[in-house]
PDB file with one MODEL, atoms N, CA, C and O in Angstrom:
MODEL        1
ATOM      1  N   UNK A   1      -4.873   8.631  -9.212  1.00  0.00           N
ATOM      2  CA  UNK A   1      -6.274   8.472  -8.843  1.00  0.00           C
ATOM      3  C   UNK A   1      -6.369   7.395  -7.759  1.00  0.00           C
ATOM      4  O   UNK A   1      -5.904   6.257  -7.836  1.00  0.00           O
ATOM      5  N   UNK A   2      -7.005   7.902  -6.796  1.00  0.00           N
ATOM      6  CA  UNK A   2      -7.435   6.689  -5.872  1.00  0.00           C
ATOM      7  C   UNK A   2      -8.325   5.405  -5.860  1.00  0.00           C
ATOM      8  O   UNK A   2      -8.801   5.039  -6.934  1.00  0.00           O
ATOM      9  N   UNK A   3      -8.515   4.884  -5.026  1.00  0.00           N
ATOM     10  CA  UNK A   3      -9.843   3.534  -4.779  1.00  0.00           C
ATOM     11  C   UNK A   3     -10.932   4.659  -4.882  1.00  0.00           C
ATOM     12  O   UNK A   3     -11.705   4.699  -5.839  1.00  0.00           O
ATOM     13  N   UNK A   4     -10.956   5.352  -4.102  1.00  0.00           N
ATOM     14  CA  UNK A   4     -12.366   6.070  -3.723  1.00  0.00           C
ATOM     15  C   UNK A   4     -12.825   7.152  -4.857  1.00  0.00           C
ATOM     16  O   UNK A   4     -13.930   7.592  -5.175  1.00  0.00           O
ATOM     17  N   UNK A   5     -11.251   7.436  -5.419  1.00  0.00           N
ATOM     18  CA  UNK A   5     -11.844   8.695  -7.089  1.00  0.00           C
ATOM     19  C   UNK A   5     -12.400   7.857  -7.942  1.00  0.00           C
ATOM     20  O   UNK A   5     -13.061   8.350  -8.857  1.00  0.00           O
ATOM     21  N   UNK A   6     -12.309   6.852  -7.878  1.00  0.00           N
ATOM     22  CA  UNK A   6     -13.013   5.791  -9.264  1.00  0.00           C
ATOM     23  C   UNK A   6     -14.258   5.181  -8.363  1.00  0.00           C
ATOM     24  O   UNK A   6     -14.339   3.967  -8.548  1.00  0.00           O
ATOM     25  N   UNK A   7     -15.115   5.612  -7.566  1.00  0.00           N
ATOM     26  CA  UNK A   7     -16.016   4.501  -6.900  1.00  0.00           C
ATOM     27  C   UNK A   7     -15.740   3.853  -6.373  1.00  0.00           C
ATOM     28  O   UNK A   7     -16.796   3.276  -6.115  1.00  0.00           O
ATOM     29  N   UNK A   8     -14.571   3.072  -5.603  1.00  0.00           N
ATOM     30  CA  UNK A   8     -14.007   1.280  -5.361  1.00  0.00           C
ATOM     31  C   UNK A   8     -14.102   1.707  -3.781  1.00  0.00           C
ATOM     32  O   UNK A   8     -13.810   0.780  -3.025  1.00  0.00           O
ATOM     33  N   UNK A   9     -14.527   3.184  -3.018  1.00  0.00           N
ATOM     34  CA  UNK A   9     -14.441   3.007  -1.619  1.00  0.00           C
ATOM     35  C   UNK A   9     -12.702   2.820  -1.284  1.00  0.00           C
ATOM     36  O   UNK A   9     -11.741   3.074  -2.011  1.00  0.00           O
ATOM     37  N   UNK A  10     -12.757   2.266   0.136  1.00  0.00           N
ATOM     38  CA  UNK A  10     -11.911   1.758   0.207  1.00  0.00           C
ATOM     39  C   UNK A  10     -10.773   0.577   0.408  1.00  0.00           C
ATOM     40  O   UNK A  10     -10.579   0.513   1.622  1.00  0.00           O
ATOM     41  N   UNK A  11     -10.216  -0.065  -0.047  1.00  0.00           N
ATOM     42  CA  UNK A  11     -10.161  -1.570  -0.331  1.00  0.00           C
ATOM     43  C   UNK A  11      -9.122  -1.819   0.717  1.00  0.00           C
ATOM     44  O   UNK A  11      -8.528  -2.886   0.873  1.00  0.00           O
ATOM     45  N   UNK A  12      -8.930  -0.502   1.565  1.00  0.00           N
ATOM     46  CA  UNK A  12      -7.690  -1.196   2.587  1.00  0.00           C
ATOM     47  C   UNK A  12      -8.424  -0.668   3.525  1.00  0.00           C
ATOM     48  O   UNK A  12      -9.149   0.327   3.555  1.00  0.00           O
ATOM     49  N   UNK A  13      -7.964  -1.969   4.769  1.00  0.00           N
ATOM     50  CA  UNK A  13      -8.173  -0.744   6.451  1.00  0.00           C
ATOM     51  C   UNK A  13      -7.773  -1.252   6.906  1.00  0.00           C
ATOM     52  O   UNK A  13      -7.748  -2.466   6.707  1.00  0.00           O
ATOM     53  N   UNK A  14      -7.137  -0.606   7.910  1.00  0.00           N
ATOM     54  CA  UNK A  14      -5.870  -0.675   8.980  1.00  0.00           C
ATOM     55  C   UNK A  14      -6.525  -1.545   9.855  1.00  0.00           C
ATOM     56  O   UNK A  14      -7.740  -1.738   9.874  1.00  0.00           O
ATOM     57  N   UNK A  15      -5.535  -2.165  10.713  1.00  0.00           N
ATOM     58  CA  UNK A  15      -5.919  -3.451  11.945  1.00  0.00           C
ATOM     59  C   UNK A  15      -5.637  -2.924  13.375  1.00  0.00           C
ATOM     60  O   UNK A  15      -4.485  -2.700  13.746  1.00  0.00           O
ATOM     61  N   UNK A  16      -6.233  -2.819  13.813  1.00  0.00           N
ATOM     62  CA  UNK A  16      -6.034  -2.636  15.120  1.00  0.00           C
ATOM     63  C   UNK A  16      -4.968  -3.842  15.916  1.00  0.00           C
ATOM     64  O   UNK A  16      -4.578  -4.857  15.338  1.00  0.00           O
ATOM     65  N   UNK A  17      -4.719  -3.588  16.914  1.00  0.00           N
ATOM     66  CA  UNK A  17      -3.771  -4.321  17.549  1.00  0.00           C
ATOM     67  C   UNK A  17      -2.464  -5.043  17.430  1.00  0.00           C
ATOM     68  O   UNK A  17      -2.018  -5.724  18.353  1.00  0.00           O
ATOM     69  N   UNK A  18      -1.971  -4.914  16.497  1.00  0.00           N
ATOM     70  CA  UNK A  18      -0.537  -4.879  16.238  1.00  0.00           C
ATOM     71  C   UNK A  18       0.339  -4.444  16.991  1.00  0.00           C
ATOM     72  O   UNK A  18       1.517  -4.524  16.641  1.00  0.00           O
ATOM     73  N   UNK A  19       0.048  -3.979  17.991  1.00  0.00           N
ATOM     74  CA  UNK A  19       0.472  -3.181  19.050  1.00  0.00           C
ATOM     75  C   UNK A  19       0.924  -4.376  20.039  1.00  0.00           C
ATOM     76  O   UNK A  19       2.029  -4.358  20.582  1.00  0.00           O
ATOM     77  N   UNK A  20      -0.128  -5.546  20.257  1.00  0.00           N
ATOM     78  CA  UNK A  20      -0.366  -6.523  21.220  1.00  0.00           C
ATOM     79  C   UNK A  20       0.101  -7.819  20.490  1.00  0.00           C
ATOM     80  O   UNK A  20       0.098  -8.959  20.954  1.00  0.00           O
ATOM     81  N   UNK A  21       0.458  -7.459  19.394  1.00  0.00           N
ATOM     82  CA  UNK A  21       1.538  -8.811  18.676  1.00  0.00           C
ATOM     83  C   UNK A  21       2.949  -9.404  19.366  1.00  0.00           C
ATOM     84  O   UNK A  21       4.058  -8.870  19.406  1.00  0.00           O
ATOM     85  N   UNK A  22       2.521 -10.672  19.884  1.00  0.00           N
ATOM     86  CA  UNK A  22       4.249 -10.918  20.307  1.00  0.00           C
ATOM     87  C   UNK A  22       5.365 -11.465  19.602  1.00  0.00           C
ATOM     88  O   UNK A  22       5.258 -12.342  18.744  1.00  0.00           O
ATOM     89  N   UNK A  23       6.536 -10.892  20.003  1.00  0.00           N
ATOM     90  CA  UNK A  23       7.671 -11.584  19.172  1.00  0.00           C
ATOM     91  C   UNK A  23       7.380 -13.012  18.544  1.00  0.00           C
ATOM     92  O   UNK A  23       7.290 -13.373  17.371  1.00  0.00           O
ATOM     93  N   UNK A  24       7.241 -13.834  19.991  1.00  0.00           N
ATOM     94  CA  UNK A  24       7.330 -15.494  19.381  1.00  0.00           C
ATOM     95  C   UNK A  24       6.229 -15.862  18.851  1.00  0.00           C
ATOM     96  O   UNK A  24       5.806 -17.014  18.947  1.00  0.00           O
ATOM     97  N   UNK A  25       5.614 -14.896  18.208  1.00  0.00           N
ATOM     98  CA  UNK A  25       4.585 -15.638  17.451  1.00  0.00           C
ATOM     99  C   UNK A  25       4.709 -16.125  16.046  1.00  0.00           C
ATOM    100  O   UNK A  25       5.374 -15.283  15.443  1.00  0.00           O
ATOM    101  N   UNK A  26       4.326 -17.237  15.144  1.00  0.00           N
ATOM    102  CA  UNK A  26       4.940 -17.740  14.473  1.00  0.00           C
ATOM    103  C   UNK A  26       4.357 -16.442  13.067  1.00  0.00           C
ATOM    104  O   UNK A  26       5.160 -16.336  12.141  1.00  0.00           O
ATOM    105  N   UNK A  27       3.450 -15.825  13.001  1.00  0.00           N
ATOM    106  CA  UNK A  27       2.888 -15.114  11.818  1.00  0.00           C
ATOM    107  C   UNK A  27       2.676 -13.818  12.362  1.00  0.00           C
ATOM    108  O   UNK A  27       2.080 -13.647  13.425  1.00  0.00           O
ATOM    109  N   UNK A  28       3.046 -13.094  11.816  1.00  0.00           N
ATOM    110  CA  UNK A  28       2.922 -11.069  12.387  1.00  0.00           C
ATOM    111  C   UNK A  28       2.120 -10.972  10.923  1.00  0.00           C
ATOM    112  O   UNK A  28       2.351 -11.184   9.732  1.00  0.00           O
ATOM    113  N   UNK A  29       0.675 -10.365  12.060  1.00  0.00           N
ATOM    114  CA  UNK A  29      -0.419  -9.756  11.503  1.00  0.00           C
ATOM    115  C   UNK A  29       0.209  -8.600  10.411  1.00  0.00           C
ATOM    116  O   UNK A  29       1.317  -8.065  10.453  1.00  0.00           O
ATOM    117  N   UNK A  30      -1.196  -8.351   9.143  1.00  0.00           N
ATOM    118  CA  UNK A  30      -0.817  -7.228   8.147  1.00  0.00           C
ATOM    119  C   UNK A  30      -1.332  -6.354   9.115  1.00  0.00           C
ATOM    120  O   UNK A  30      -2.211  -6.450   9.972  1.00  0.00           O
ATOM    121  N   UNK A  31      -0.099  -4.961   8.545  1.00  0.00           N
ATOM    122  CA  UNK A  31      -0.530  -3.364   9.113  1.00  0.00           C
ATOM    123  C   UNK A  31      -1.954  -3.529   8.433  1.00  0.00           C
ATOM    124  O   UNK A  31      -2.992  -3.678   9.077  1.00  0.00           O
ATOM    125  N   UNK A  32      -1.878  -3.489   7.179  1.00  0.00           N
ATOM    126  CA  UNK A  32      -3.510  -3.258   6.209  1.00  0.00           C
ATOM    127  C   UNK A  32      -3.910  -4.430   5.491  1.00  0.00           C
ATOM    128  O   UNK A  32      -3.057  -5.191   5.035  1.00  0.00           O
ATOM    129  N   UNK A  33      -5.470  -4.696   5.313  1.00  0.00           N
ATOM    130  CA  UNK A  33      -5.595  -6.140   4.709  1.00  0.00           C
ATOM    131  C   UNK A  33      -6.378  -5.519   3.473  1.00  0.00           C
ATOM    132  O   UNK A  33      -7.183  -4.595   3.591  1.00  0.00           O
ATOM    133  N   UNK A  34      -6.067  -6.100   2.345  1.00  0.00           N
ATOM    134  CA  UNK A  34      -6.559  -5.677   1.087  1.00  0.00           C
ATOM    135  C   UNK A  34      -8.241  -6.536   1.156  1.00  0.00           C
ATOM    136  O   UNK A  34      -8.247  -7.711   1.521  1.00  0.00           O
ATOM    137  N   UNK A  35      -9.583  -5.845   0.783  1.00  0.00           N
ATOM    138  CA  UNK A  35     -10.359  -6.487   1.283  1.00  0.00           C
ATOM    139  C   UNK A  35     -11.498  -6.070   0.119  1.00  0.00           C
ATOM    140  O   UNK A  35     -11.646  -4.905  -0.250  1.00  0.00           O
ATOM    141  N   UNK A  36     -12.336  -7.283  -0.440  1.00  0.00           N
ATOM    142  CA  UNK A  36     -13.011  -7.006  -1.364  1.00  0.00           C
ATOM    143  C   UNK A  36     -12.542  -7.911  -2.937  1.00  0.00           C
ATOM    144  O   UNK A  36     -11.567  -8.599  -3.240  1.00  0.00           O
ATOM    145  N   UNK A  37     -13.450  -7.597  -3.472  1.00  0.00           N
ATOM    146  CA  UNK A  37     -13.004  -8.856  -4.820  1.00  0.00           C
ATOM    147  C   UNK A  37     -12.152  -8.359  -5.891  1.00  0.00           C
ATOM    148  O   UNK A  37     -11.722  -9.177  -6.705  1.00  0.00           O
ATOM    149  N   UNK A  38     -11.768  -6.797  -6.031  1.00  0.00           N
ATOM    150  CA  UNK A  38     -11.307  -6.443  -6.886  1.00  0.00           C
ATOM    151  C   UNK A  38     -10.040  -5.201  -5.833  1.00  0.00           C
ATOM    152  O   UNK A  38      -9.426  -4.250  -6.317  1.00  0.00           O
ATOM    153  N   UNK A  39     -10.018  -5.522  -4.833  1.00  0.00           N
ATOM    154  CA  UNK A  39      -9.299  -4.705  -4.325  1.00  0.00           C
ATOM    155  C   UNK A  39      -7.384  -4.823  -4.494  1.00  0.00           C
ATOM    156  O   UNK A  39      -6.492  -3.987  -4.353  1.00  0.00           O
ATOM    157  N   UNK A  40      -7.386  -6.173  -4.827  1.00  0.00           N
ATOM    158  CA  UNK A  40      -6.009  -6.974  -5.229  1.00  0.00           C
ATOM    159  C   UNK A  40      -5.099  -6.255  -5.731  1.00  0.00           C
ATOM    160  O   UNK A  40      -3.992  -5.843  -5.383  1.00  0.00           O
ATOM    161  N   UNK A  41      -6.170  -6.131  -7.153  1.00  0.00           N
ATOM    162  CA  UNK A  41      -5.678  -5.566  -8.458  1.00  0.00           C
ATOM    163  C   UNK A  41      -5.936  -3.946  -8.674  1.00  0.00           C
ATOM    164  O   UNK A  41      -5.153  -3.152  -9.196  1.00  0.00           O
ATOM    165  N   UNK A  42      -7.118  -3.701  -8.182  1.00  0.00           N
ATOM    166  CA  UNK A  42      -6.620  -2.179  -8.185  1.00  0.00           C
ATOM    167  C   UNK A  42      -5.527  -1.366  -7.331  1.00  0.00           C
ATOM    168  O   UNK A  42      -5.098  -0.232  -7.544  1.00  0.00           O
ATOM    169  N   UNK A  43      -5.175  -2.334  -6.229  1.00  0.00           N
ATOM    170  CA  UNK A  43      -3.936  -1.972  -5.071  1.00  0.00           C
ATOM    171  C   UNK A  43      -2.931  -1.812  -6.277  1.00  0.00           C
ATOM    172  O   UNK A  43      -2.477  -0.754  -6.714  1.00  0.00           O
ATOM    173  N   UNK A  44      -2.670  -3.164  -6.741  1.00  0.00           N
ATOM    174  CA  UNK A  44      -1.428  -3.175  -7.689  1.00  0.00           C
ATOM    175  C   UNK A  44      -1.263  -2.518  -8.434  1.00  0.00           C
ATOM    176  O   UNK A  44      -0.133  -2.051  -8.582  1.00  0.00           O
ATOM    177  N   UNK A  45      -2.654  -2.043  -9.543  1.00  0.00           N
ATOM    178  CA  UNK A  45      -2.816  -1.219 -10.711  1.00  0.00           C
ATOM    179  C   UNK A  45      -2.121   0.153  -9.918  1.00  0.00           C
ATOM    180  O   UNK A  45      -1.100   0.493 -10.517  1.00  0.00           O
ATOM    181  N   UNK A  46      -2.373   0.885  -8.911  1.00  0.00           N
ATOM    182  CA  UNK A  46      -1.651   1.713  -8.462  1.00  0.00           C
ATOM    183  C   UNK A  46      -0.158   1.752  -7.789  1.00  0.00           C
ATOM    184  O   UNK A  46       0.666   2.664  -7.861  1.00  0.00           O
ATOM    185  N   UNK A  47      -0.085   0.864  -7.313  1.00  0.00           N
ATOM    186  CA  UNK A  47       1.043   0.515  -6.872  1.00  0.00           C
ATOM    187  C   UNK A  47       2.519   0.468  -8.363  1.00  0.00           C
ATOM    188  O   UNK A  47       3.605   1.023  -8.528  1.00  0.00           O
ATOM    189  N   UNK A  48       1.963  -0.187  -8.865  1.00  0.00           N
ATOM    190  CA  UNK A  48       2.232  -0.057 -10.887  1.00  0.00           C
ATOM    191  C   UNK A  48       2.607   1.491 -11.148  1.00  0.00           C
ATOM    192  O   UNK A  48       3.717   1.904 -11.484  1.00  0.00           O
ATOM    193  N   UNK A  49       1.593   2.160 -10.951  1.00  0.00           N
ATOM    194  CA  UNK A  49       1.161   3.515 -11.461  1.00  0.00           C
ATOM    195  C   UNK A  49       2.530   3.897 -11.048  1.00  0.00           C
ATOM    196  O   UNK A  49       3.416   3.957 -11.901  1.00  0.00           O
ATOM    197  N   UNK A  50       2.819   4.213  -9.558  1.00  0.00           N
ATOM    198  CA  UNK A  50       3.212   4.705  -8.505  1.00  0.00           C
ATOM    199  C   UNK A  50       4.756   4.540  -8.853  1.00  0.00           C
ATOM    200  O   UNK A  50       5.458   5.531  -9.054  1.00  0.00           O
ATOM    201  N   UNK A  51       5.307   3.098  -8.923  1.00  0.00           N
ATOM    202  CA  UNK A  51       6.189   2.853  -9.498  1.00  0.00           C
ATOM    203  C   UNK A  51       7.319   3.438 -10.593  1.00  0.00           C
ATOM    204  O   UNK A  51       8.503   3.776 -10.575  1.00  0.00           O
ATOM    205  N   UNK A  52       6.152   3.342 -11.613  1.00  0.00           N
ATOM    206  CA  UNK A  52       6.819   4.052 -12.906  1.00  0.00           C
ATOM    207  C   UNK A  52       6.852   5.467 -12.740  1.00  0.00           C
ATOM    208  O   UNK A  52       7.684   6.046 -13.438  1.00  0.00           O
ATOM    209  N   UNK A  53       6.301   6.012 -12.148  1.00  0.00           N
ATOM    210  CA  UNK A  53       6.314   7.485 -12.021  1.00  0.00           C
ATOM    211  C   UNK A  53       7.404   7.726 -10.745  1.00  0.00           C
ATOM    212  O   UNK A  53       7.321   8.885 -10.338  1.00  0.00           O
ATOM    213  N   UNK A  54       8.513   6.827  -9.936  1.00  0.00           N
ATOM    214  CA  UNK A  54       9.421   7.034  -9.396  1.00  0.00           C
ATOM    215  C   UNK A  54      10.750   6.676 -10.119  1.00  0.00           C
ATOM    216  O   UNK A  54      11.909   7.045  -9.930  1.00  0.00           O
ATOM    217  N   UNK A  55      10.072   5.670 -11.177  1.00  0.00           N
ATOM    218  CA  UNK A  55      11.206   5.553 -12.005  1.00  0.00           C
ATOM    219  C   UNK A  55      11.799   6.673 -13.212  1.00  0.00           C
ATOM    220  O   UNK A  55      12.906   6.836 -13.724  1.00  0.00           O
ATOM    221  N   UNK A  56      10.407   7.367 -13.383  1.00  0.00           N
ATOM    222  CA  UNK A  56      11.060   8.535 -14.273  1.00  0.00           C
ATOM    223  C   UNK A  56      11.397   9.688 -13.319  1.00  0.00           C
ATOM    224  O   UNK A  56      11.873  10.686 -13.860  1.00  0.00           O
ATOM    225  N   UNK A  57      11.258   9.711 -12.226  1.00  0.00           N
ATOM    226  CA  UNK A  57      11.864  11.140 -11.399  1.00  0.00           C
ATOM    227  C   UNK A  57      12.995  10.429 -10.307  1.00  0.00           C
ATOM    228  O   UNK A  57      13.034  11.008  -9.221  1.00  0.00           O
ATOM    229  N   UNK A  58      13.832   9.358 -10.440  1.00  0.00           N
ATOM    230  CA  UNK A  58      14.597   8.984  -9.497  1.00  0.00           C
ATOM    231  C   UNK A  58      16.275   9.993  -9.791  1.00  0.00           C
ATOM    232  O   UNK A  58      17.082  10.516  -9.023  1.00  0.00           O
ATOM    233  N   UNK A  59      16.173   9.869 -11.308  1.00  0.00           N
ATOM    234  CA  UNK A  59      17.909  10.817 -11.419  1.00  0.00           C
ATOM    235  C   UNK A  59      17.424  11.847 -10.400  1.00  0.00           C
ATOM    236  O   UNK A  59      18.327  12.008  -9.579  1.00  0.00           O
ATOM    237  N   UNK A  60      15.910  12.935  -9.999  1.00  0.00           N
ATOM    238  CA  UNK A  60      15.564  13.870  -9.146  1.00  0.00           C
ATOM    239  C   UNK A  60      15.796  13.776  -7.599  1.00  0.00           C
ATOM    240  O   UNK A  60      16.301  14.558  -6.793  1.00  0.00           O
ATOM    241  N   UNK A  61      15.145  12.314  -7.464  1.00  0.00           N
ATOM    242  CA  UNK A  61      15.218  11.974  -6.057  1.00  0.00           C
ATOM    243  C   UNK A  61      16.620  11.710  -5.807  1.00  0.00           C
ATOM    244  O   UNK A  61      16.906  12.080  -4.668  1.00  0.00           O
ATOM    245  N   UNK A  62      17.600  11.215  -6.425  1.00  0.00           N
ATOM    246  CA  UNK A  62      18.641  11.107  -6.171  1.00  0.00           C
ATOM    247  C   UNK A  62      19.823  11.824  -6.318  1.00  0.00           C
ATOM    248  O   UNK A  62      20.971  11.409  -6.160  1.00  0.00           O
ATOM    249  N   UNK A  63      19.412  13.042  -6.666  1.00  0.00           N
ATOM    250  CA  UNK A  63      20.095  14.156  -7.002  1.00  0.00           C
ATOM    251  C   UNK A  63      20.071  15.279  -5.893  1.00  0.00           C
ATOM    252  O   UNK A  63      20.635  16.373  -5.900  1.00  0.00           O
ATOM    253  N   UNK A  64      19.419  14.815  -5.126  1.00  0.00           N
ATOM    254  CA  UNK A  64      19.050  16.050  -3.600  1.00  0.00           C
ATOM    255  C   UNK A  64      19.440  15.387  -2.553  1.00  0.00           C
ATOM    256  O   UNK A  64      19.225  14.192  -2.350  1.00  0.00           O
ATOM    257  N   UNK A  65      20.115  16.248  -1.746  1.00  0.00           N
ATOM    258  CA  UNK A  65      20.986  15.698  -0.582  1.00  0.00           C
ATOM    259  C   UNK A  65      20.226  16.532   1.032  1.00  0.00           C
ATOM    260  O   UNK A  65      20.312  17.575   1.680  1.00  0.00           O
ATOM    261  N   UNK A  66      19.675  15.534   1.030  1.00  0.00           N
ATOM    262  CA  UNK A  66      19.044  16.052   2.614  1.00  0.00           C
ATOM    263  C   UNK A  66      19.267  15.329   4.366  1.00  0.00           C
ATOM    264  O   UNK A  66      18.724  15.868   5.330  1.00  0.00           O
TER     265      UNK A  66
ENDMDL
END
């Protein structure tokens, strides 16, 4: 289930200009900034989700040779 299947919208959005980031700079901008008061933890709560469900299909993923 997503941010947006439960109501939460969306708690990420992409940054423009990363493109125009230079090497010597001391901090490289996020691709996506988690944004909102509860967006943290529902990232993680899925990210969690996401996880365990690669951990029970990895003998799969690692069983195919492409």
């Amino acid at each position: 289930m997503t941010a947006a299947q439960i109501g939460l919208g969306a708690p990420c959005v992409e940054l423009p200009g990363r493109e125009h980031h230079h090497a010597g700079e001391a901090e490289e901008p996020p691709l996506r900034l988690l944004l909102g008061k509860d967006a943290v933890a529902v990232v993680k709560d899925m990210a969690d989700r996401l996880a365990t469900q690669d951990a029970q299909w990895r003998h799969v993923s690692e069983s195919v040779s492409v």
